[in-house]
Phi, psi and omega in degrees: 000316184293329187273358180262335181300302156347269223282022166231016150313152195277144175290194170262007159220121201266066162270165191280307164253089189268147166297200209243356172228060181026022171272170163285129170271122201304134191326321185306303206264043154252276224283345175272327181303295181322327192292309179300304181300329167289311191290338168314311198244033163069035174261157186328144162287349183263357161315139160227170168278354158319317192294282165022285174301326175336293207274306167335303173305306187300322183274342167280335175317303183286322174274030192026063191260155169298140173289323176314288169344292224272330191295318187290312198295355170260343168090044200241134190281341202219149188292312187302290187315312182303339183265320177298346165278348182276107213219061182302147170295175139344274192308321192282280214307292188315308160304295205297314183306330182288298190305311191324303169282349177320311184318303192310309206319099157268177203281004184282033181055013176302307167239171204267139187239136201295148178244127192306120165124323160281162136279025233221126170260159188226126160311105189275000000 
């Protein structure tokens, strides 16, 4: 560890995937290295590591990290980019519409409250 550790101090330029004589590598050969490992293993041709970010963003949003959090942590100045990466499901949208409305429900056996995950209302 001690003769392996050096050579992973960060340089004076703190790329993520620096080459092997510390410049950055370039987008072109990430996106040829990704492109190949997806037609390997048969995912859309229309993926990119762009999609990645997206999909990263969209799953912490979702899995409820602060959007502020995620906003910083992604390097975005404005809120509005971080919501433009956000591509919620179904399933996520239904839920969050179902908690939204509980409150209206009331216990008076009247009404009817949406059941999360369905289009379908249920009687309480």
């Amino acid at each position: 560890v001690s003769e392996i550790r050096p050579a992973f101090e960060p340089g004076p330029a703190r790329w993520m995937w620096p080459t092997e004589r510390g410049s950055r590598v370039a987008s072109g050969a990430i996106n040829a290295r990704f492109a190949a490992y997806r037609d390997a293993i048969g995912l859309d041709p229309v993926l990119s590591p762009h999609c990645l970010r997206h999909s990263y963003i969209t799953h912490q949003l979702e899995d409820g990290v602060d959007q502020l959090f995620v906003q910083q942590q992604v390097g975005h100045r404005w809120g509005s980019s971080t919501a433009g990466y956000t591509k919620v499901g179904s399933d996520y949208l239904q839920a969050a519409l179902a908690r939204a409305l509980e409150p209206a429900w009331h216990d008076d056996g009247d009404a009817e409250a949406p059941v999360a995950g369905t289009n379908t209302m249920r009687r309480r």
